[in-house]
C-alpha positions as CSV (number, residue, x, y, z in Angstrom):
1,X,75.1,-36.4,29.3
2,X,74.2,-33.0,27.6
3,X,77.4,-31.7,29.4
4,X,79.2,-34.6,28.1
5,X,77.6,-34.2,24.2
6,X,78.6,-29.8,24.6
7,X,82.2,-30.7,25.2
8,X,82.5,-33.3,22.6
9,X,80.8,-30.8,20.0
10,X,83.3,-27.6,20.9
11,X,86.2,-29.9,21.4
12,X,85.0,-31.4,17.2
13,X,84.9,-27.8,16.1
14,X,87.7,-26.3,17.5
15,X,90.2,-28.8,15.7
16,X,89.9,-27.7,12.5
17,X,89.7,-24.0,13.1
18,X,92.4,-24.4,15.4
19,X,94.2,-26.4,12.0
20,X,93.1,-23.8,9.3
21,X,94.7,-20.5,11.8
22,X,97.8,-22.5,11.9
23,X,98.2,-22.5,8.3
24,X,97.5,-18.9,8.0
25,X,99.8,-18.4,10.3
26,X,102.5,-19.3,7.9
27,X,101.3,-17.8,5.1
28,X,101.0,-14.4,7.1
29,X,104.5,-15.1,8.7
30,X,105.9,-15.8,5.0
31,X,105.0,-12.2,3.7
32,X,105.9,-10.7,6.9
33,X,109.3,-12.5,6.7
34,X,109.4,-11.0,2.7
35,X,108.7,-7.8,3.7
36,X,111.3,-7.3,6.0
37,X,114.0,-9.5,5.4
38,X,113.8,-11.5,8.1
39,X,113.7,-15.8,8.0
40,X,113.6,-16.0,11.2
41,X,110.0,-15.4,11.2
42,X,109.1,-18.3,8.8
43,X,111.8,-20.3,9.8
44,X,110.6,-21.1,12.9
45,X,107.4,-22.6,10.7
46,X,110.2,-24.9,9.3
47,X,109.6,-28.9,9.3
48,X,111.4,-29.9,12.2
49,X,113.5,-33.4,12.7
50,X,111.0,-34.4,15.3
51,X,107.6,-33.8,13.1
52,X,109.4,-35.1,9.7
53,X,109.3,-38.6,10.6
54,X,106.1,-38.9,8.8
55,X,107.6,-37.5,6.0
56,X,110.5,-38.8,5.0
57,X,111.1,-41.7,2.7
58,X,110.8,-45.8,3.9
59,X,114.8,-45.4,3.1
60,X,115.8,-43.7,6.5
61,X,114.0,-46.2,8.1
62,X,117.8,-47.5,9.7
63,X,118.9,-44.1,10.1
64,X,119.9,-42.1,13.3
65,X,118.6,-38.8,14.0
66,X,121.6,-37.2,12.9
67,X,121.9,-39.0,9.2
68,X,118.0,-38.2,9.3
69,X,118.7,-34.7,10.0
70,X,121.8,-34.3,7.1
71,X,120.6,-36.6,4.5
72,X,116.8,-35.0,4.4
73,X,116.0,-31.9,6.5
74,X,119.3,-29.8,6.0
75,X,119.3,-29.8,2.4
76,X,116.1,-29.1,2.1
77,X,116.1,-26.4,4.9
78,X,119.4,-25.0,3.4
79,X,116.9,-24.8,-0.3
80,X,114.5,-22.8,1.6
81,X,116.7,-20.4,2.8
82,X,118.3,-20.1,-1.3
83,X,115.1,-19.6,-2.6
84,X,114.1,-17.2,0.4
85,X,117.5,-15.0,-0.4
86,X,116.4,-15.1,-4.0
87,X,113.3,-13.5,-3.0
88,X,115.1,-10.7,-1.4
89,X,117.5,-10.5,-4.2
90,X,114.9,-9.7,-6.4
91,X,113.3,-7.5,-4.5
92,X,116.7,-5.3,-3.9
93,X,117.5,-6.1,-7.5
94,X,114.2,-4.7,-9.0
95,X,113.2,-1.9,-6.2
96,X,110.1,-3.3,-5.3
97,X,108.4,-1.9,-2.7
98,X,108.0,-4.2,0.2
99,X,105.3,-1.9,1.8
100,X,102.7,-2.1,-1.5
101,X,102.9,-6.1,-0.7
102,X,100.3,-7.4,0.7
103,X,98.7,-10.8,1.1
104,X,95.2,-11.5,-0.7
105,X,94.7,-15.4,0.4
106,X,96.0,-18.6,0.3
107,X,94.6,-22.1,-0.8
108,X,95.6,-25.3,-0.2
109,X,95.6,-27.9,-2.5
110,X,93.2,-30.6,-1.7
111,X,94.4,-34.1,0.1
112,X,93.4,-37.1,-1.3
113,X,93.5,-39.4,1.2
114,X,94.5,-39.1,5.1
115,X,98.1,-39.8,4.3
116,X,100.2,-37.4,5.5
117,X,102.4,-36.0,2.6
118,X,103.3,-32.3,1.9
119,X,100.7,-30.3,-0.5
120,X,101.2,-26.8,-2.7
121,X,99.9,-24.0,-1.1
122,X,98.7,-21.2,-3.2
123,X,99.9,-17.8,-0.9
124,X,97.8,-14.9,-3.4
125,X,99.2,-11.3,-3.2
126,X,99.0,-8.1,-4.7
127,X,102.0,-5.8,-6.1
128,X,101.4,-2.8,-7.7
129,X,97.6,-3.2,-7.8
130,X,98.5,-7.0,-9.7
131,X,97.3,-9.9,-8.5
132,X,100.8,-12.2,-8.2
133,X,101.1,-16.0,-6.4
134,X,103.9,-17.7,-4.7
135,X,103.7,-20.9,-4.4
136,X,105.0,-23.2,-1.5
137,X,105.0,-26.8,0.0
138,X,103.6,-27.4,3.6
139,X,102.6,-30.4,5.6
140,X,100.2,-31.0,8.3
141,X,101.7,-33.6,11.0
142,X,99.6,-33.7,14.2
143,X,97.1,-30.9,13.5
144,X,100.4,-28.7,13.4
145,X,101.5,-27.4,10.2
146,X,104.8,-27.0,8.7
147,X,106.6,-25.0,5.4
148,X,109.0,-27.7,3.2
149,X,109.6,-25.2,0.2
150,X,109.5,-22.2,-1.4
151,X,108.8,-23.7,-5.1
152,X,109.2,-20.7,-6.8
153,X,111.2,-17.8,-7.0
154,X,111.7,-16.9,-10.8
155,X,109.1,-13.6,-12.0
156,X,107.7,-13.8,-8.5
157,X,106.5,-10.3,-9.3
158,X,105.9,-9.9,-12.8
């Protein structure tokens, strides 16, 4: 029974650790993906078509996985990637200096309830010894977090 009451307690803690270095997984793979030009690290954090059906809206309800796929997740994967190349637009644009980047923290915004639905997440960084934020959407579908959106892109380091 104590055996029994051990597992239970390790298997209880280790969820939500095993959540909260998932989620700092993206906001670590974000900047690395900033800092040298490269979506493919992020992307592969992307909501996928298989984890979004506890996102998307009662409408697609009667749709295949394809209309699923075209009418929700492409547009807003082919958003991510605008707002990501606007990132790396400015930074060409402006000379910053990807290697005086670096990431501070992150926070999530709290959940209300136990629905799942995206939330703003706070990513915190420093650029030329100023504190600067970019903000993006994630979701948490199965204890497995995802990115939605880059939400903004405009004076991301001013």
């Amino acid at each position: 029974m104590k055996r029994f009451f051990f597992l239970l307690v390790v298997l209880l803690a280790t969820v939500p650790t095993y959540a909260q270095q998932n989620v700092a997984e993206i906001a670590h793979s974000m900047f690395k993906a900033i800092k040298t030009n490269d979506i493919k690290v992020i992307d592969s954090r992307f909501l996928d078509i298989n984890a979004a059906y506890a996102v998307l809206p009662k409408e697609s309800a009667g749709m295949n996985l394809k209309q699923k796929n075209n009418t929700y997740l492409k547009p807003m994967h082919n958003q991510f990637i605008e707002n990501f190349e606007k990132i790396q637009t400015h930074i060409k644009e402006e000379n910053i200096a990807v290697n005086r980047i670096d990431l501070v923290s992150y926070k999530l915004e709290k959940k209300k309830d136990g629905q799942v639905k995206t939330q703003a997440m706070s990513l915190f960084f420093t650029y030329n010894k100023k504190e600067l934020l970019l903000p993006v959407s994630v979701v948490e579908i199965d204890e497995k977090w995802y990115i939605t959106q880059i939400l903004k892109t405009d004076h991301l380091f001013n």
